[in-house]
C-alpha positions in Angstrom: 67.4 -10.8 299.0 70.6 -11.2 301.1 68.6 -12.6 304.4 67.0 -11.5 307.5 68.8 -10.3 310.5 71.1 -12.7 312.5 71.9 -12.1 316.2 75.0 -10.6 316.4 77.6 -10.4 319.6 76.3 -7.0 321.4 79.9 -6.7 322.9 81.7 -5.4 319.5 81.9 -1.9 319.6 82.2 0.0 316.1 82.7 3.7 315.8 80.1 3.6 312.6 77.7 2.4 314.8 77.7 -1.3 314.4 75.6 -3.8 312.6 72.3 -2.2 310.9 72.6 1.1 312.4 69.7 3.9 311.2 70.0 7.0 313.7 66.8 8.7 313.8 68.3 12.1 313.8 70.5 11.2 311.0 69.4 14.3 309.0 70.2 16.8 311.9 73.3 15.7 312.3 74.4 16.2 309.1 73.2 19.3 308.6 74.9 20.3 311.8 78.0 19.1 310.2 77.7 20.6 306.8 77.1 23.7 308.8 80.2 23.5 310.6 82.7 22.8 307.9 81.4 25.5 305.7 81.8 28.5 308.6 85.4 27.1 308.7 85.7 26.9 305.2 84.3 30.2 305.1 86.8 31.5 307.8 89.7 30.1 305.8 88.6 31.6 302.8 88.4 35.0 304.4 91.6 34.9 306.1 93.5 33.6 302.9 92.8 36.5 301.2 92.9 39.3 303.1 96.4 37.8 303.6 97.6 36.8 300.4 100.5 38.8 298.5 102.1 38.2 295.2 105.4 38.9 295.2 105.7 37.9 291.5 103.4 38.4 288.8 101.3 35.5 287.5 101.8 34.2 284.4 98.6 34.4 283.1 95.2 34.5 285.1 94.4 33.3 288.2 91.1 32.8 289.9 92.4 34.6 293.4 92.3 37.9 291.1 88.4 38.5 291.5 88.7 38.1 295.4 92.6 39.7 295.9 92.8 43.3 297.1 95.9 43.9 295.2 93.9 43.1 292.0 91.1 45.0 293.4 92.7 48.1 293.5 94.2 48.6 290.2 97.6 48.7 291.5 99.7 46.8 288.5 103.2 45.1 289.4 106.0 47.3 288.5 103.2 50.3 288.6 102.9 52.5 291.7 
């Protein structure tokens, strides 16, 4: 084993909580977190691609086809 606990100087400040840090509501938070970054993600997402345009045709396939509304509807490049 590495050793017991030593007495460390209670006047260093670290923003990962310091020397043998176990939050008790370490879960929680994380969750919360999680939960925040995916509505964001989530808002991104949505925004991306009600907004996104091709003004070229791709080359081959491209994952945005399945969620694209220019896909979506049938139209074609070069077909109106």
């Amino acid at each position: 084993m590495a050793g017991g606990r030593y007495p460390y100087p209670k006047h260093v400040w670290s923003p990962s909580g310091g020397w043998w840090t176990q939050p008790t509501n370490w879960k929680s938070n994380t969750a919360v977190a999680v939960g925040i970054t995916a509505t964001i993600v989530a808002a991104a997402w949505k925004f991306s691609a009600e907004h996104e345009q091709r003004h070229t045709r791709p080359k081959g396939w491209i994952p945005s086809q399945l969620w694209a509304k220019e896909f979506q509807d049938g139209e074609v490049y070069g077909k109106k």
